[in-house]
C-alpha positions in Angstrom: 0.1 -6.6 -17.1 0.1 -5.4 -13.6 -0.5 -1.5 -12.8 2.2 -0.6 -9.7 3.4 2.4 -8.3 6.6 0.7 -7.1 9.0 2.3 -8.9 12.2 2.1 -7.2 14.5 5.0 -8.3 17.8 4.0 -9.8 21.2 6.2 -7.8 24.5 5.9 -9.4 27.3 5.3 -7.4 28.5 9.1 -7.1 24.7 10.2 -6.2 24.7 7.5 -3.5 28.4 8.7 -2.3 27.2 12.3 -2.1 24.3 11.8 -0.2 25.8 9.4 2.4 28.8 12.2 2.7 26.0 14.1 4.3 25.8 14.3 8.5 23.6 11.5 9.7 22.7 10.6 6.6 24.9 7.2 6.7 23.5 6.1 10.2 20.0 6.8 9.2 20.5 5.1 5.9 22.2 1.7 7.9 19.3 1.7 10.6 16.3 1.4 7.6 18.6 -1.0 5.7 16.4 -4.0 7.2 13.4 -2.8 6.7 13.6 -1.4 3.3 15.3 -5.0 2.0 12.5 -6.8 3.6 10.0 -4.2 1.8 11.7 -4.6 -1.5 11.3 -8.3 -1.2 7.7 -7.9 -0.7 7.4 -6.2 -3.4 9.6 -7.7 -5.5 7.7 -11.0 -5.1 3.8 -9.2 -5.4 5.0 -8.2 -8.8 7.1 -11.4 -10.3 3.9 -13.0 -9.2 2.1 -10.7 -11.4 -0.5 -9.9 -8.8 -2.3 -6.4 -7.7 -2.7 -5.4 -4.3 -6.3 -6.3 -4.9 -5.3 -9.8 -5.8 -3.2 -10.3 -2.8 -5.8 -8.9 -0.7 -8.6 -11.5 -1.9 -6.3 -14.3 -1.2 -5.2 -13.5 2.1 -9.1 -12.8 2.6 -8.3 -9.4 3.4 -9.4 -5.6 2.0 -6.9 -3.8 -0.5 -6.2 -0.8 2.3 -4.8 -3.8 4.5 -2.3 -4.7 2.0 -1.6 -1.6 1.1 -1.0 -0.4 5.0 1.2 -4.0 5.1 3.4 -2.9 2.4 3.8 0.7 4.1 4.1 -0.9 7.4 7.5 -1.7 7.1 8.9 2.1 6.1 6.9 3.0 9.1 7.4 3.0 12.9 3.7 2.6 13.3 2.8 -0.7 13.1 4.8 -4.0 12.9 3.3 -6.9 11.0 3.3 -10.3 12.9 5.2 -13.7 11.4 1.9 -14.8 10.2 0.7 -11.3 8.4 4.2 -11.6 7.0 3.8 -15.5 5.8 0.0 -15.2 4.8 1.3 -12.2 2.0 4.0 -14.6 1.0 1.7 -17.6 0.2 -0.5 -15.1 -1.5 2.2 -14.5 -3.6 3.7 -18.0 -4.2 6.3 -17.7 -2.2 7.7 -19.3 1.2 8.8 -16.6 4.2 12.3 -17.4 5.5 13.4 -15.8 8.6 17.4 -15.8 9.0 19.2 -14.1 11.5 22.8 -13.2 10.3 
């Protein structure tokens, strides 16, 4: 059994219509949309996998606070993972990156 933090919390659709009612709430929410679907996908995949940070660490060949900065990375401004960060995570986790543009 894997140990995660991830723990998305669940909003109902009157919560989500509330707080989107809110100024600048709906633009701000819009402009992470990207990044927090490519995060969830992440870690989505990490856990069907059944793997730990730790394990995805060791088999990108990488320390644990890497991963763990990767996984932040993206609800961040800071830093920007490249293709090939992105794609070594994904094989780590039995998975295939797909880039679309839509």
């Amino acid at each position: 059994m894997v140990n995660s933090e991830y723990k998305p919390v669940a909003h109902d659709a009157a919560f989500k219509k509330k707080i989107l009612a809110k100024p600048g709430v709906k633009k701000a929410y819009e402009a992470l949309e990207e990044e927090y679907a490519a995060l969830h996908a992440m870690l989505d995949a990490r856990l069907a996998a059944g793997l730990t940070q730790a394990d995805v660490a060791k088999r990108m060949g990488t320390t644990v606070s890497a991963v763990s900065r990767l996984e932040a990375s993206l609800r961040s401004e800071k830093h920007s993972p490249s293709y090939a960060t992105l794609k070594k995570y994904a094989q780590a986790c039995g998975k295939k990156l797909l880039v679309r543009m839509v």
